[in-house]
KOLLO-111900 format. One record per residue (C-alpha): x, y, z; residue number from 1. Coordinates in nm, 3 decimals. Example, Ala and Ser with C-alpha at 12.3 -4.5 7.8 and 13.67 -1.06 7.14 Angstrom:
residues 2
1.230;-0.450;0.780;1
1.367;-0.106;0.714;2
This chain:
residues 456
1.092;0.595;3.172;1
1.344;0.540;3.451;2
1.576;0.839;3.278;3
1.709;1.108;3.406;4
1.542;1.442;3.297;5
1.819;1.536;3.048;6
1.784;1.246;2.899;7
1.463;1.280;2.686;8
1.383;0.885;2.515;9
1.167;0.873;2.201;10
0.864;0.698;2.006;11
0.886;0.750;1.595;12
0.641;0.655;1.364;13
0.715;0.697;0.996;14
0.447;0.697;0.719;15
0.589;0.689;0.359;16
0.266;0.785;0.173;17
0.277;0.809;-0.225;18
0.363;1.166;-0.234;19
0.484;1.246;0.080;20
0.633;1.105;0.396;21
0.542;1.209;0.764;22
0.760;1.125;1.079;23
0.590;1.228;1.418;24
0.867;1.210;1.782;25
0.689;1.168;2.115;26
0.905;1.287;2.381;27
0.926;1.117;2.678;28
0.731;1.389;2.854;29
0.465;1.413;2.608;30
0.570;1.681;2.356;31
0.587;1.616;1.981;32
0.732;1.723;1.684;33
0.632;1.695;1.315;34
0.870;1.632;1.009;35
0.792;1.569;0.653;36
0.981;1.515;0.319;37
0.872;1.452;-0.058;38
0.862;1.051;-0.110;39
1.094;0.914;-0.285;40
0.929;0.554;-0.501;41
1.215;0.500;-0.619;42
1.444;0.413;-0.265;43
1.183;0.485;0.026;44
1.474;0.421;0.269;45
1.588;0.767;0.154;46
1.245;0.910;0.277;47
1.188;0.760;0.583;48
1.526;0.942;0.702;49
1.464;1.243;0.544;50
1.114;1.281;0.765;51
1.304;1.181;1.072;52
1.553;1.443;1.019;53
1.358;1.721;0.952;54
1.152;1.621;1.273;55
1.468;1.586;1.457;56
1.568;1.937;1.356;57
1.279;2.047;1.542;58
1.408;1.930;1.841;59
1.778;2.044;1.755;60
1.924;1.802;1.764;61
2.077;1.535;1.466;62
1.906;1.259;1.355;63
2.182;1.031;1.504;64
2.107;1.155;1.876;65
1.747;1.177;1.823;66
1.774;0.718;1.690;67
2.022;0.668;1.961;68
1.769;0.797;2.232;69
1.441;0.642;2.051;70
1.266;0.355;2.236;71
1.030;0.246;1.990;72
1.004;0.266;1.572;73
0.733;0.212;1.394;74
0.721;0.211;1.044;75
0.399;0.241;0.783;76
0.497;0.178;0.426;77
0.346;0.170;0.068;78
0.622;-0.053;-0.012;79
0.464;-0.356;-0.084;80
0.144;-0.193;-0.268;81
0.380;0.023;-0.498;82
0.529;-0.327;-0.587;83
0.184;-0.459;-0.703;84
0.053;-0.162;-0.872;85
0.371;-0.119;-1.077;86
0.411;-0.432;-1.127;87
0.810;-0.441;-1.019;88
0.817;-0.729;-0.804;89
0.973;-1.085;-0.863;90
0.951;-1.157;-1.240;91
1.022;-1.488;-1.289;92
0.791;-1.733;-0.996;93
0.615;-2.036;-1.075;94
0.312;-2.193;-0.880;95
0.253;-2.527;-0.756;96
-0.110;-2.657;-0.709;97
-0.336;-2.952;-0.629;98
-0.381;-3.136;-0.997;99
-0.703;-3.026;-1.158;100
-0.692;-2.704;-1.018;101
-0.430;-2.577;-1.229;102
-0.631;-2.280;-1.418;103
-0.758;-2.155;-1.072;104
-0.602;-1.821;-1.087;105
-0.664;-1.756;-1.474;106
-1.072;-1.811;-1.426;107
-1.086;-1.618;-1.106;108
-1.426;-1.504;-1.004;109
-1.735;-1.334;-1.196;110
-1.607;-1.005;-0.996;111
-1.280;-1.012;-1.083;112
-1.334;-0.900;-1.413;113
-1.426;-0.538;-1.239;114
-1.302;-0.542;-0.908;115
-1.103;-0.250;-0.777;116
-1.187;-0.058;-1.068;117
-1.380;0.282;-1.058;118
-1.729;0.270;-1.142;119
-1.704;0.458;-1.513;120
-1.452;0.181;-1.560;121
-1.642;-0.138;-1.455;122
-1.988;-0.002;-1.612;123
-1.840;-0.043;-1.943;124
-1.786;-0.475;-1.946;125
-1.637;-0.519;-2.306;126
-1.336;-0.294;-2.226;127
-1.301;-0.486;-1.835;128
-1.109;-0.787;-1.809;129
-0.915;-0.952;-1.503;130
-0.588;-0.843;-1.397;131
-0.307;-1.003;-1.580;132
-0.154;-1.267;-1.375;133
0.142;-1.246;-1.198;134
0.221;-1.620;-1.270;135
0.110;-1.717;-1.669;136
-0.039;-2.046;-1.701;137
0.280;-2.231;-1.872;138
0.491;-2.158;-1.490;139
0.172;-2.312;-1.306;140
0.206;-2.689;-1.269;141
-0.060;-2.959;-1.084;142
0.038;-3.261;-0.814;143
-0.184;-3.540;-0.685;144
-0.278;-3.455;-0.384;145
-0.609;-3.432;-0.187;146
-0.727;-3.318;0.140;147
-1.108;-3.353;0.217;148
-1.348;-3.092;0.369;149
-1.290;-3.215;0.743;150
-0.910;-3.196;0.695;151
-0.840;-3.523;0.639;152
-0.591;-3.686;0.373;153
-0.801;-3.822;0.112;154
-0.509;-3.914;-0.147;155
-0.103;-3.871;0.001;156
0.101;-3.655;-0.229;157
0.235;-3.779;-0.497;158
0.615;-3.716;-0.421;159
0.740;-3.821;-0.727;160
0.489;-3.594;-0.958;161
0.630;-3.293;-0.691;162
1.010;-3.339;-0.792;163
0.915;-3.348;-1.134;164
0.701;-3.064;-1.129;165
0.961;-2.840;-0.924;166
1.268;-2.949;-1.151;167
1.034;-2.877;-1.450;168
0.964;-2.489;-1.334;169
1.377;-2.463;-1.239;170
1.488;-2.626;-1.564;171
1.253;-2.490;-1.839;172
1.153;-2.168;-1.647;173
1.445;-2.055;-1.455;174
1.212;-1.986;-1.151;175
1.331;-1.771;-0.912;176
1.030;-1.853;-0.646;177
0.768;-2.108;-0.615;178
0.440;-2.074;-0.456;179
0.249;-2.376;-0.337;180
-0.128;-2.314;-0.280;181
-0.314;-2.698;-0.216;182
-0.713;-2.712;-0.167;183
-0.790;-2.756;0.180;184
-0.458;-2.717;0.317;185
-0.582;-2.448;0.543;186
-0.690;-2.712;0.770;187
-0.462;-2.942;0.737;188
-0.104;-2.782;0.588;189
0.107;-3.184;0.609;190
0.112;-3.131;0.222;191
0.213;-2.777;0.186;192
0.473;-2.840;0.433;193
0.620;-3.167;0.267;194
0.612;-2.986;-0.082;195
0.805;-2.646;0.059;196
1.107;-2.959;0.182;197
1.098;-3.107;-0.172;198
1.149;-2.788;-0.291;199
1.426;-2.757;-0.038;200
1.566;-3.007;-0.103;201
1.607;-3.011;-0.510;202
1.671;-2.561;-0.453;203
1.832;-2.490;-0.051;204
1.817;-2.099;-0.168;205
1.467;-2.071;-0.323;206
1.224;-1.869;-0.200;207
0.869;-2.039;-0.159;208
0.521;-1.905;-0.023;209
0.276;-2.172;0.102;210
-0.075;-2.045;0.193;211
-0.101;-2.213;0.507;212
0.176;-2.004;0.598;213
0.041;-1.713;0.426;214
-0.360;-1.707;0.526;215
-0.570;-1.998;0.669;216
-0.886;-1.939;0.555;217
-1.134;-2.081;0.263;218
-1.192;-1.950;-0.092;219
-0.889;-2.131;-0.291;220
-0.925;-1.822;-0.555;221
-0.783;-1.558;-0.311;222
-0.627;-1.759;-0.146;223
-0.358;-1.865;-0.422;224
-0.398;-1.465;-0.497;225
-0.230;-1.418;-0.141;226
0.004;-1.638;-0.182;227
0.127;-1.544;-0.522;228
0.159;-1.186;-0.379;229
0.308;-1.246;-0.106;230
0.591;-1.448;-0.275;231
0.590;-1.185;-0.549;232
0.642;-0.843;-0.304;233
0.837;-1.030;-0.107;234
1.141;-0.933;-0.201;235
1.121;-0.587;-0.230;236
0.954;-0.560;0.106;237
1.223;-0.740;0.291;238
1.539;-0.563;0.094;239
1.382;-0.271;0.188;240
1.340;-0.347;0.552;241
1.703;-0.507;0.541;242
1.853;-0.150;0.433;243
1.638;0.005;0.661;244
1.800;-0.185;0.957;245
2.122;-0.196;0.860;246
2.141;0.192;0.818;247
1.944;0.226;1.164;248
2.203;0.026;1.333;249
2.472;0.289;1.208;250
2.285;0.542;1.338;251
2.293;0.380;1.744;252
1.945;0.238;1.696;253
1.930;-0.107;1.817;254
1.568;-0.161;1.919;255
1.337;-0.391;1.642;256
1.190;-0.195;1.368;257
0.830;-0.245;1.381;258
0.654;-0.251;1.062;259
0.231;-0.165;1.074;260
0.017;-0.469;0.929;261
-0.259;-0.369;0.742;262
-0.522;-0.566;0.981;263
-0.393;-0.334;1.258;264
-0.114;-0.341;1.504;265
0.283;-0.389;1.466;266
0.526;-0.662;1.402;267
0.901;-0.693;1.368;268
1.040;-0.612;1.043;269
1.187;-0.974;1.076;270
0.876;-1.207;1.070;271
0.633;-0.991;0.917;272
0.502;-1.124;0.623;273
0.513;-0.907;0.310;274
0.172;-0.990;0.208;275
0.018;-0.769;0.554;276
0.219;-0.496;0.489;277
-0.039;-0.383;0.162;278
-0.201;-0.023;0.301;279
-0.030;-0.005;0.612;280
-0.003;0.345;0.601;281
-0.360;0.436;0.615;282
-0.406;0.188;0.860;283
-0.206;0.388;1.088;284
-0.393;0.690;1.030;285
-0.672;0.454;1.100;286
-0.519;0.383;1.461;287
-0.440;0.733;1.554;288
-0.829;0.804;1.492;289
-0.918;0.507;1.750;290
-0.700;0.662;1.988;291
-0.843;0.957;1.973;292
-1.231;0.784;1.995;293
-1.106;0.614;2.348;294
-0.957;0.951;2.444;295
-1.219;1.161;2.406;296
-1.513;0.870;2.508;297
-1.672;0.935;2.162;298
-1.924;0.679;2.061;299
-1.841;0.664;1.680;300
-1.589;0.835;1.441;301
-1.487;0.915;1.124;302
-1.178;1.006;0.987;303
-0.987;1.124;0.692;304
-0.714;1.213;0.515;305
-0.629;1.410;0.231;306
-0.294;1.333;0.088;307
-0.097;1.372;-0.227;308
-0.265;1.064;-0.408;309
-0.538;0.965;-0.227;310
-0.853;1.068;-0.009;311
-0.879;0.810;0.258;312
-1.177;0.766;0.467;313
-1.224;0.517;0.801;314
-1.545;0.480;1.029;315
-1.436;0.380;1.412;316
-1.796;0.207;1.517;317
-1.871;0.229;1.896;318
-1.783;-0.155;1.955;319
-1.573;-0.341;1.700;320
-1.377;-0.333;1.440;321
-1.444;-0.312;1.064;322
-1.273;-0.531;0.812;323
-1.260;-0.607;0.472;324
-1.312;-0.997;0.443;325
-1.133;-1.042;0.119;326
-0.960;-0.692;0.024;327
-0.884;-0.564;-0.349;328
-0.541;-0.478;-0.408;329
-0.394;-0.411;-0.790;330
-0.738;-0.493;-0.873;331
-0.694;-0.916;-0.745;332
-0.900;-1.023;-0.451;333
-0.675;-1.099;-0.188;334
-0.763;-1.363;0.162;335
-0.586;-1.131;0.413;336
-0.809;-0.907;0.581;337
-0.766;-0.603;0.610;338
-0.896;-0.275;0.826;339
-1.130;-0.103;0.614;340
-1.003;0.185;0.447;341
-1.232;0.350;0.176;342
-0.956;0.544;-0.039;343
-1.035;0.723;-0.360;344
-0.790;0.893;-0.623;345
-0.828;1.218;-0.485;346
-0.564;1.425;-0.327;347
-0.284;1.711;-0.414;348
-0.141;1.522;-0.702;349
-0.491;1.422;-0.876;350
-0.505;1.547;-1.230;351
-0.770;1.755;-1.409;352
-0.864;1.743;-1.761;353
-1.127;1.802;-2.001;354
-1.297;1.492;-2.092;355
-1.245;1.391;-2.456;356
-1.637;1.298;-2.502;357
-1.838;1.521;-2.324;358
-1.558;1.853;-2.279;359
-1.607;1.881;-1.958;360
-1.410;1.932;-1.651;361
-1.348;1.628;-1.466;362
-1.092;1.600;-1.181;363
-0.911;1.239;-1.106;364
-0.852;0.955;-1.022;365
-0.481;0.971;-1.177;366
-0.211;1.113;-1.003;367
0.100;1.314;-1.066;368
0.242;1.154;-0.745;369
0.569;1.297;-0.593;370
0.780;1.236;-0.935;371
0.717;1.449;-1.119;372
0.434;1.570;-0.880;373
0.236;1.938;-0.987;374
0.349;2.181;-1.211;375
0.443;2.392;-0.932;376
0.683;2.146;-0.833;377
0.913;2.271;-1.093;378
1.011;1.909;-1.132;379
0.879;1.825;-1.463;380
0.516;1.766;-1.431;381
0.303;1.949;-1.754;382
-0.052;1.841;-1.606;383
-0.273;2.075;-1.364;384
-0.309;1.942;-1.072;385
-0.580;1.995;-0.732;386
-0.242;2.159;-0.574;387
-0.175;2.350;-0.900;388
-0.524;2.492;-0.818;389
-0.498;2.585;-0.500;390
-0.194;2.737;-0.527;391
-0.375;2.977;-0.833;392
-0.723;3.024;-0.600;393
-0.465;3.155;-0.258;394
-0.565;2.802;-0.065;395
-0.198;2.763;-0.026;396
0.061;2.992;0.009;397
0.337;2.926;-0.290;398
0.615;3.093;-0.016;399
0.514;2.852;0.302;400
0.467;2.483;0.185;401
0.662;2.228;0.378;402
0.698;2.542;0.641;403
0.896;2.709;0.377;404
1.082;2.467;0.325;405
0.999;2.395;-0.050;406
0.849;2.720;-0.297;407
0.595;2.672;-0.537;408
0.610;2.810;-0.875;409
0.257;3.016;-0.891;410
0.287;3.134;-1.239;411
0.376;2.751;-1.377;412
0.108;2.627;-1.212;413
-0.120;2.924;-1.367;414
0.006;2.868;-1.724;415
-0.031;2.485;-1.684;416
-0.443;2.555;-1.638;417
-0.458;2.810;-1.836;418
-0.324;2.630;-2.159;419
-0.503;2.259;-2.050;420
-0.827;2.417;-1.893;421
-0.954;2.768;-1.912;422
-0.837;2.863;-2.275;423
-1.013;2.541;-2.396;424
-1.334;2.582;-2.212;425
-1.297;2.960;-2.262;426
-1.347;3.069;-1.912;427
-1.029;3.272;-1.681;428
-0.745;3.112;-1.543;429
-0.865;3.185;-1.163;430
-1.240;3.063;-1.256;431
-1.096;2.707;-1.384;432
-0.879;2.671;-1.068;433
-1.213;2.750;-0.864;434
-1.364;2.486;-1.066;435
-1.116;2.269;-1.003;436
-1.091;2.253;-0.634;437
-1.498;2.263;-0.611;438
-1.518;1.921;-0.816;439
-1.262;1.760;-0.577;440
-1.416;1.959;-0.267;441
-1.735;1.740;-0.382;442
-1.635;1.413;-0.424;443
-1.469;1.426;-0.113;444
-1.785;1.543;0.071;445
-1.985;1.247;-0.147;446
-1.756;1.013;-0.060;447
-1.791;1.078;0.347;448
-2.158;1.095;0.285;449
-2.212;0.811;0.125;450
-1.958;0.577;0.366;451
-2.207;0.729;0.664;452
-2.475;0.581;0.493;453
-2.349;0.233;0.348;454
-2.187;0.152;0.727;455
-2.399;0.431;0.945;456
């Protein structure tokens, strides 16, 4: 890189999965080192430097030399999904539509009374129902507007019907965002755009999502899905980012912090739209597994990953790309496609339990995540876990997780599935933890079979 040999520069990439975060540092002369840290939901900016120092140790040297010599950060975050799932985004957004269409996002589709959902869940139809919206039907409110089907203004907007409709949602409501989602407008966005300077001009400091800004594609149902979301992450995404950059600039990093998009590839922290951030992280792993394909000249791959929450699984086809047209996220159907990523609830965190019906043993998909995490964890959590287990059966050593870095407590985790698992279905403490890791052993072998044969 033009430097002298003492003078090592750097590529990071930073994952912050749900239970753990990774940071990997390229050297300049091809060498890398690992870090990793426990994920913290709560303030993921505390994570994401936590993995980069512990890598950085590796190369002894402090994290503040290791950022002032880096060249490139990337940065794959669950920020935005953790948002959704929880439900801890912007509380208080209204939505702006073309009149008539007003009840678009409380009807939905046919499938979006089980989509996302795990098959024992979306067999069972009386006890499925659509997610709740993020916007309730008294913040939506209808303008006359209309574009046609060739993109051409069929009736202007209604300008007057647009101030009312705005001052209505700040007035009554106390909006703190509008999103603005008109039929058609992905071919011709005149409307959109007037609204969103309406809107400026009657609130200079609201925030406001238009879905020709957010995807330009058909199907008005996702679409106004999108652009709800995207309005409704959005501001946990970009704080996050914001204290990301501001604490990398006290640290001598001035180069853009690149954020992964879920379709693939990287974008500045700046102009990356929250909505593209959902599932970055696997979508890196995804990445890393096509580099590997070209490096190697393989034909097709398949990869995985087995982390604290999930199992995720990605096919790499000979030519192409695969994508997911209209992804589920939080169980709403989204426009913004996405790499495929097939991800079930199965990793270190998953939970086992004895069925309350049939007394079985049945393993996932619920997580303890990092907080409180397994029993072992010493941090709180009373439920057995697939790490609990493997601890018990020797497939982890309680003295050398993290590198040694962290020690497991072998006897909580034994008592834990003891008292929840073998006393109940009468059966030894080791013989339960066996059981346990061979039902998540299987799923995870099911689950790469049957992707090879739905996209083989």
């Amino acid at each position: 890189m033009g430097k002298s040999e003492d003078k090592k520069q750097y590529i990071i990439y930073v994952d912050t999965g749900g239970t753990f975060s990774d940071a990997v540092i390229v050297s300049s002369d091809g060498t890398f080192v690992n870090g990793k840290a426990s994920t913290t939901p709560d303030d993921l900016e505390q994570c994401l430097f936590n993995c980069i120092e512990d890598a950085a140790k590796r190369l002894n040297k402090s994290l503040r030399q290791v950022l002032s010599d880096t060249e490139i950060l990337g940065f794959g975050t669950t920020a935005g999904t953790n948002t959704i799932l929880t439900r801890s985004g912007a509380p208080n957004l209204g939505f702006i539509t073309t009149r008539g269409f007003e009840d678009t996002t409380m009807i939905g589709r046919a499938s979006g009374r089980w989509a996302g959902r795990h098959p024992s869940e979306s067999i069972h139809i009386p006890t499925t129902d659509r997610p709740e919206p993020l916007i309730p039907r008294e913040r939506i409110r209808g303008v006359t507007e209309r574009t046609d089907s060739v993109g051409l203004e069929a009736i202007p907007l209604y300008e007057e019907e647009a101030r009312q409709a705005v001052r209505e949602l700040l007035d009554r409501y106390k909006v703190e965002g509008i999103a603005v989602s008109f039929l058609w407008s992905f071919l011709n966005d005149a409307h959109e755009k007037r609204m969103k300077e309406i809107i400026g001009e009657i609130a200079p400091e609201l925030p406001v999502s238009l879905s020709s800004e957010t995807v330009l594609l058909i199907r008005e149902s996702s679409r106004c899905n999108s652009t709800i979301t995207n309005l409704y992450i959005g501001s946990e995404v970009r704080k996050l980012f914001g204290k990301v950059k501001k604490k990398l600039g006290s640290l001598n990093y001035t180069k853009p912090l690149l954020v992964m998009q879920a379709a693939g590839g990287l974008s500045r922290s700046e102009v990356v739209k929250p909505i593209t951030t959902l599932h970055s992280g696997p979508v890196g792993g995804l990445v890393g597994v096509e580099f590997i394909k070209d490096l190697y000249g393989f034909s097709n791959v398949m990869g995985s990953d087995v982390g604290g929450t999930s199992f995720d699984v990605c096919l790499v086809p000979e030519s192409g790309a695969i994508y997911i047209r209209e992804p589920v996220v939080a169980n709403f159907i989204l426009s913004n496609p996405m790499r495929e990523i097939i991800s079930i609830g199965a990793g270190g965190g998953t939970i086992a339990y004895i069925d309350e019906l049939t007394r079985v043993l049945r393993v996932g998909p619920k997580s303890a995540g990092s907080q409180p995490g397994p029993v072992c964890y010493g941090r709180g959590g009373t439920q057995p876990t697939v790490t609990d287990a493997d601890v018990v059966t020797g497939r982890i050593d309680p003295d050398y997780f993290l590198g040694g870095s962290m020690k497991l407590d072998r006897e909580a985790a034994r008592k834990a599935i003891k008292e929840k698992i073998a006393d109940p279905l009468k059966m030894g403490v080791e013989e339960a933890a066996q059981g346990i890791t061979t039902i998540i052993d299987a799923v995870m072998a099911n689950t790469l079979a049957s992707t090879l044969r739905l996209r083989g």
